[in-house]
N, C-alpha and C positions, 0 to 999 in steps of 0.2 A: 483606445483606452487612455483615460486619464492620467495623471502619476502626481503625488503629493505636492503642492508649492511649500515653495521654502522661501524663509526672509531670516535673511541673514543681516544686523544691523551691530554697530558697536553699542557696550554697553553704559557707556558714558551718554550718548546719543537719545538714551531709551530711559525712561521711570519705571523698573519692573516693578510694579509692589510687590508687598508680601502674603505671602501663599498662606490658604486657609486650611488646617487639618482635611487629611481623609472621612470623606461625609458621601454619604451614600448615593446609589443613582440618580441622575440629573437628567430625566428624560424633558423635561420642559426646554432643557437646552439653555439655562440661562449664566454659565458661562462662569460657574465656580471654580477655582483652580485648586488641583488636589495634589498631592505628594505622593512619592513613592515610601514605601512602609521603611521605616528607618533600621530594619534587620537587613538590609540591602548589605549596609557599610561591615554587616558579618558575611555578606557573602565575598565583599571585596577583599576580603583578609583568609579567602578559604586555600591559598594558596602557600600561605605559612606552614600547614600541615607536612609537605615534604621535606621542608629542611628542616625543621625542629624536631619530627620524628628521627630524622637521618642522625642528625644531634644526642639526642636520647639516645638511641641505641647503640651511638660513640661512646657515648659517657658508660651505659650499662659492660659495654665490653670491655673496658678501660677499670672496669672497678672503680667510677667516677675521677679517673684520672684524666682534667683536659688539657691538651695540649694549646701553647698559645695559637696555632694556626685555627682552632676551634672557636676559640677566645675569639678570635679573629674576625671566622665567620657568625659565630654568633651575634659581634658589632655590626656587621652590614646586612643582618638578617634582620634587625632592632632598627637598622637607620631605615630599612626598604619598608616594615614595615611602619613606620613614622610617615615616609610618602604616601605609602599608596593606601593611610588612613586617613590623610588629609585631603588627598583626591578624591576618595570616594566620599569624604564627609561632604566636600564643596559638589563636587557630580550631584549627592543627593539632593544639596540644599537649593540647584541651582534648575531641577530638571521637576515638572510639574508637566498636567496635563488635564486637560477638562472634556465636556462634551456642550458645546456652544451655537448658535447659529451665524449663519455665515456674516461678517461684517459688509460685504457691498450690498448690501438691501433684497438678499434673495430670502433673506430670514422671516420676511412679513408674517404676520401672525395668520395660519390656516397655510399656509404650503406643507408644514407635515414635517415628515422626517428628510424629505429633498433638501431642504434646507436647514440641517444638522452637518456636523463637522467635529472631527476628533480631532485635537491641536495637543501638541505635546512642543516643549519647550524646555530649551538646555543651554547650556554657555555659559562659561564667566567670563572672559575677556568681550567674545563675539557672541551673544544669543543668538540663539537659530529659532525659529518657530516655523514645527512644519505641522500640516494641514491637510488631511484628506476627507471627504466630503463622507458620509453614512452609507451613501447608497453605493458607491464604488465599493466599499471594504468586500471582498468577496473568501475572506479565509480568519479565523480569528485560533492562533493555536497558543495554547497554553505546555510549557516545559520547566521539567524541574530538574535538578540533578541529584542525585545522594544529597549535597548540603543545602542544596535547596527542601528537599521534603524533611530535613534534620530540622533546618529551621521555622516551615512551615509555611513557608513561600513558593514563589513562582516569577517566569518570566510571560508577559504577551507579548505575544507577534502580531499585528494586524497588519493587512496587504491586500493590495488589491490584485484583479488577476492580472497575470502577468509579473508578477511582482518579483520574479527569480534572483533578478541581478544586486536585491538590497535597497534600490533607490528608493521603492516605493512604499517600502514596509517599516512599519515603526515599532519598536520594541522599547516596553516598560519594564523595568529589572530594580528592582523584583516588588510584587505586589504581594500581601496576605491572601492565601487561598481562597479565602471567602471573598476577599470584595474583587478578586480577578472572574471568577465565578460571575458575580454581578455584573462584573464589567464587560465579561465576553458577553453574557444572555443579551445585554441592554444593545453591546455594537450588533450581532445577529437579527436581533428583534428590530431593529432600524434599519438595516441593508437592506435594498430594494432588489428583491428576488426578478421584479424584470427586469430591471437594469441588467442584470444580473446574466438572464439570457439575452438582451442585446448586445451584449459588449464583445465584438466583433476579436480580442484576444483572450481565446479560455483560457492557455496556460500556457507560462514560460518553465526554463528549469529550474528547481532549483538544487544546490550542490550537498545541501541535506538530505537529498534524496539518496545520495552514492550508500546513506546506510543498509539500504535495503537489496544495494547491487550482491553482498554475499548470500541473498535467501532466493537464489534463483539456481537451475540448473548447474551452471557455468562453474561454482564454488567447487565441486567434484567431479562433474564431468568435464568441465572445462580441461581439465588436465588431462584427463584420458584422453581425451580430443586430441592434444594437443600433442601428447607422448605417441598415439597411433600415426599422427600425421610424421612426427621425425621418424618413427620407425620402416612408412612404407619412404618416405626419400633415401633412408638408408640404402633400402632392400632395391631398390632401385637402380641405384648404381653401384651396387654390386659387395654393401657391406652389410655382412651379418652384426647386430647388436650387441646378442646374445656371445659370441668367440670375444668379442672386447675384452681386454683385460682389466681393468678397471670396473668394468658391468661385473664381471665375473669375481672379482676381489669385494665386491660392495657385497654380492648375496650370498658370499663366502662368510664376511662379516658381519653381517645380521643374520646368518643360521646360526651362528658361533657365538654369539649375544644371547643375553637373556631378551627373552619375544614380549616378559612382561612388563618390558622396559621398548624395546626397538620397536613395538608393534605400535603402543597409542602414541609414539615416536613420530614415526611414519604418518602416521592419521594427523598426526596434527600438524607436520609438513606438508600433507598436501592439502589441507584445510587452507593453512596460510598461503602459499602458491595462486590455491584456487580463488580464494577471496583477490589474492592483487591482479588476478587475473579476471575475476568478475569487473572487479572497480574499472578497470583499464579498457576493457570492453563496452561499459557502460559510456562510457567519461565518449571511446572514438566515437559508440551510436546515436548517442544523446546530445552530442554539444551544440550547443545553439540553438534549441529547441526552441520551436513554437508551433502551437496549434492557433488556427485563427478561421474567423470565417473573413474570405476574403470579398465576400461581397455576400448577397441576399442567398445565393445559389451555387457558395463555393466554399467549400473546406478544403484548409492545406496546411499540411505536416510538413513543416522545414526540420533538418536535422541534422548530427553528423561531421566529424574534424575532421580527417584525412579523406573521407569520400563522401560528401555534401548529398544529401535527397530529399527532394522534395518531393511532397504528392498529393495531388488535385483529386477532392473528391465529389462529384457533383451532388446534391442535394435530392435530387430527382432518383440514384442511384441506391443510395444510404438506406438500408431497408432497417437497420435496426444496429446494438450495441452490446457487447460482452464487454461484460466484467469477470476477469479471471483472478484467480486466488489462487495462487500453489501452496501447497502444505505448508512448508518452511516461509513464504512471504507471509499466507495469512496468521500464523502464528507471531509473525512480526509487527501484523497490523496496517500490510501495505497489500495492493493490489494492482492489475497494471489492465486498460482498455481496448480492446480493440471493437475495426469498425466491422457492419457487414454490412458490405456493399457491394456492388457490380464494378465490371470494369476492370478487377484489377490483375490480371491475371489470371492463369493456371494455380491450383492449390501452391503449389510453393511459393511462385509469386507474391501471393494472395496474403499467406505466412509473414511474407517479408513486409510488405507494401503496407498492410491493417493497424498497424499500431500508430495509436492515438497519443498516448501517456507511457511512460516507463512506470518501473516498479517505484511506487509513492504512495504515500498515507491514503488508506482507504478513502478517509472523507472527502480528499482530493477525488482519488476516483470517481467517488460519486457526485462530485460536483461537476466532474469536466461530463462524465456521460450524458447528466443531465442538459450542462451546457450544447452537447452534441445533437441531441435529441431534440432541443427545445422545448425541454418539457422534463420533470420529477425524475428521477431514475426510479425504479422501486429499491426500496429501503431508503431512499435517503431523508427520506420526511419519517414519519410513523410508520412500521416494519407492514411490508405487503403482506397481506395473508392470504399465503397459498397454499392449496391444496395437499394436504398427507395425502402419502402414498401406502399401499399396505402393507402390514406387519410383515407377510410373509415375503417382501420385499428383503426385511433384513435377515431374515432365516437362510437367504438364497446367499446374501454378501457372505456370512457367515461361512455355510458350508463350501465355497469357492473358493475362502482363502485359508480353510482350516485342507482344502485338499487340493489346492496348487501351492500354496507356501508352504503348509503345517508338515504334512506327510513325507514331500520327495525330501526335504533337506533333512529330516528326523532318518529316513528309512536308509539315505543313504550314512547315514555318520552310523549308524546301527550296524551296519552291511560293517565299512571299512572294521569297525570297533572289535567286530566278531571273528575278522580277516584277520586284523595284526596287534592293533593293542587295547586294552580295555579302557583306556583315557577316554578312548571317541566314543566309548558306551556311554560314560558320564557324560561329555560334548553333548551327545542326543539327546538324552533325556533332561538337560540344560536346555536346550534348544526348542525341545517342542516344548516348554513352558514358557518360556517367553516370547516367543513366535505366536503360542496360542492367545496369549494375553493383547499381543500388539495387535493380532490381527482382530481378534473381538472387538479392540477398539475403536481399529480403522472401520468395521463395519457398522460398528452403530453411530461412526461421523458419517460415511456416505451416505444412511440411512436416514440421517438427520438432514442433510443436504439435498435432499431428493423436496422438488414441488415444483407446482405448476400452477397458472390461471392464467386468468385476463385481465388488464388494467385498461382501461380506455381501451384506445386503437392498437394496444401491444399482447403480443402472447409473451407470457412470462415462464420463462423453465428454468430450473435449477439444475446443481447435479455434480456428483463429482467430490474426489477425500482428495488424492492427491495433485488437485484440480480442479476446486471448487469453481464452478463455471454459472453466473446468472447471465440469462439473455434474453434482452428484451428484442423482439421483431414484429415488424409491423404486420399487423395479422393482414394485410392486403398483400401482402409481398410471396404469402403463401400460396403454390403452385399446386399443391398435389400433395395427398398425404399415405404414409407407410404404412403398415399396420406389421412387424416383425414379430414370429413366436417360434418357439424352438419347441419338443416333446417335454420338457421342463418348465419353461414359463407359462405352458398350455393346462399339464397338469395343477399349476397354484393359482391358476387364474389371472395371469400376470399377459399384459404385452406391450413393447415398445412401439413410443409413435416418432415417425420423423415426418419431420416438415422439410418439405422439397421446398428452396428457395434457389432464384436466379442470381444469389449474392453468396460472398463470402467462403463457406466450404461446401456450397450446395444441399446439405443438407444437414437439420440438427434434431439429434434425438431425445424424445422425453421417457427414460427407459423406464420400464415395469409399475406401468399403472396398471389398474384395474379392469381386465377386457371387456367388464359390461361399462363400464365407464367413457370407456377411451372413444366411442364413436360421438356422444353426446361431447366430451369435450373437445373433439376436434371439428365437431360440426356447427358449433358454437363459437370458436375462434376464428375458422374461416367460413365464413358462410358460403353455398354457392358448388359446394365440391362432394361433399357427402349425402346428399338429400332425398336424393332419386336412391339411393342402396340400401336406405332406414326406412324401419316400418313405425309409425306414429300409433299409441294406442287407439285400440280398434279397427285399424286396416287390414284389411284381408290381406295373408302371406302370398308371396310369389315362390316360384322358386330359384329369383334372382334375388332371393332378399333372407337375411340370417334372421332367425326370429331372437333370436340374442342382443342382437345391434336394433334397438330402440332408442328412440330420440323420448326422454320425459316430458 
């Protein structure tokens, strides 16, 4: 992997000329120098907002009476803002950026976009001008904050892979929405998607990622984890928790509290716990991240601050790639990779050993899978279109969770309500209406999540609400296939397929498809395995053969 060149020269040294307005894409590459949108120098003054509100509502409480220490800081509020609008006036004036071809003669007319280059330039004492070539760029993200979308701006990041550490990424602050828009399409539409899959490092970390470390298990479980591990050390050597006095004085003191105060109290304690406890877990798993192919025939995960792992996976082995989504990551807009491949263990191993990517921006995902694969991920180009599943697929989610969720927790707050006091009567009937509502919901996300097909050489399956799971596997890699039905799924016509593979978790299910369906798609995917069992129209029946399971 490449990394941007930098030329750093004095500016006494150097003839900058003067920069030409903001003007539109320059796909020809010939090397016009643009500006950053001059509402920048309102973003650099967006941190005046704290002390001057702090001020206001001095003065408001004051009955606008200010004290000289106010006076005071209102004078070094007025000098700071004097700096840091003359900083960022010169930062604006001083930092440009074009799309050019490269000056040592790779630019000849007819090499294309190889020979294009994003240059962006800054400095008033020392200019810097750095430099990364089109076809490296492998990431182009666009961010804004509350005063950035106030004012109708943006920042871009562009980077190449690898690019975790900052060195190789260049960021414009801030451009008009629109021509960042332009600017991202134009760097995408010139990056060279082989390049892209040769470039022997998919991804480094990067520490923007820690935001998506609280939308993982860990946020709330992590604690329980971590409270059941102190409690069995206690129990262990021989101290009850529970007799502490102090344990015993705390749940003394929030029975004796108001609960509608102590309870989303407590929640939001061990929210925050939980989160510093995800990040921290993240930060020991993650550090130093790299996935890379380390030669034509080898993939390896380095990782890890206090206990370092690395892990070789050979090419040969690699049968395919999940893309997993948990409820609370996907609603964040992140998702995290694993491989499926051989070799790596026992399922728990296997658990540990599989991870590709931490939890990171989907499009991430879907680039490193791709990068994995050597080849598209589905969705990351134009959305794969895979196969619906049937309606009465979601009829099933539905009554599953309106009678393992809905019912026991209604029946039972019904029971106690009628036992001792009629509050839990209210509780219940609270309860199974918003129970019924979540759970309608949850069922027609899982139902929405449900698909399957074929893209090239991959079986594609969907699947999954609190665990949206896509997995592509190399339909060669398919061993043997399931056919599961229970007195339920037989009755709607419904039955799950699993694919026996010699990788990863051994096998993965494509639940409740269609049972006149399901043979003709598995005998499509895998060729070779189901053939001899299916009757082709017009074959005489056996009575080794279902006359149901027809191949079209």
């Amino acid at each position: 992997m490449s990394t941007p060149h930098e030329h750093e020269t004095p500016a006494v040294a150097r003839d900058i000329p003067g920069t030409a307005p903001v003007a539109p894409a320059d796909p020809a590459g010939t090397g016009e120098w643009r500006r950053l949108d001059p509402r920048t120098l309102l973003v650099h003054c967006g941190w005046l907002a704290a002390p001057l509100g702090s001020l206001a509502l001095t003065a408001l409480a004051t009955g606008g009476r200010i004290t000289a220490r106010a006076w005071i800081t209102l004078a070094a509020v007025a000098a700071s803002f004097a700096v840091v609008t003359t900083i960022g006036l010169i930062r604006w004036a001083r930092t440009e950026f074009r799309i050019a071809r490269r000056p040592d003669g790779a630019g000849a007319p007819g090499q294309g976009r190889a020979a294009l280059t994003l240059d962006v330039r800054s400095g008033l004492l020392t200019r810097r001008l750095r430099s990364v070539p089109l076809q490296r760029i492998r990431t182009v993200d666009l961010t804004a904050s509350p005063l950035h979308r106030l004012l109708g701006v943006t920042v871009l990041r562009a980077g190449t892979a690898g690019s975790g550490d900052g060195r190789s990424e260049l960021s414009l602050e801030a451009l008009a929405v629109p021509e960042a828009e332009r600017l991202r399409a134009e760097l995408l539409a010139y990056a060279d998607a082989a390049s892209a899959e040769n470039d022997p490092v998919l991804a480094r970390v990067r520490w923007r990622w820690l935001r998506y470390a609280p939308l993982t298990f860990w946020v709330v479980g992590g604690v329980f984890v971590v409270a059941g591990s102190v409690y069995r050390v206690l129990d262990g050597i021989g101290i009850e928790p529970w007799k502490l006095g102090f344990v015993q004085q705390a749940f003394s003191e929030f029975g004796a509290s108001a609960l509608w105060l102590t309870i989303p109290a407590a929640l939001l304690a061990v929210l925050a716990l939980g989160s510093v406890g995800a990040v921290a877990l993240y930060v020991e798993n993650w550090w130093n991240y790299c996935l890379e192919w380390t030669d034509a025939r080898t993939l390896r995960v380095r990782r890890g601050l206090f206990t370092t792992r690395s892990v070789t996976i050979e090419r040969a082995r690699l049968r395919g790639v999940l893309l997993r989504e948990p409820l609370l990551l996907r609603a964040g807009g992140g998702a995290l990779v694993r491989a499926v491949a051989g070799g790596l263990g026992n399922r728990e191993e296997n658990r540990k050993r599989s991870g590709l990517l931490p939890p990171a921006p989907r499009t991430e995902a879907l680039r490193v899978a791709g990068g994995v694969l050597r080849a598209p991920f589905p969705g990351s180009g134009a959305p794969v279109a895979l196969a619906a599943h049937p309606r009465v697929a979601l009829r099933r989610r539905r009554v599953r969770g309106l009678l393992w969720a809905v019912l026991p927790g209604t029946a039972v707050l019904a029971g106690l309500g009628a036992a001792f006091t009629p509050v839990l009567l209210h509780c219940a009937w609270i309860y199974a209406v918003l129970a019924t509502a979540l759970v309608l919901w949850l069922a027609r996300d899982a139902y929405r999540s449900l698909g399957h097909g074929i893209q090239g050489p991959y079986l594609v399956a969907r699947s999954g609400t609190f665990s949206r799971d896509t997995l592509a596997l190399q339909r060669e890699a398919v061993a043997a296939w399931t056919f599961s039905t229970s007195p339920f799924t037989r009755r709607a016509g419904l039955v799950t397929l699993t694919a026996a593979v010699a990788a990863g978790e051994d096998g993965y299910r494509i639940p409740d498809l269609a049972a006149a369906e399901a043979p003709a798609f598995a005998a499509a995917a895998a060729p070779g395995i189901l053939e001899e069992f299916l009757l082709r129209p017009g074959a005489p029946e056996s009575p080794g053969h279902l006359p149901e399971q027809r191949l079209p």
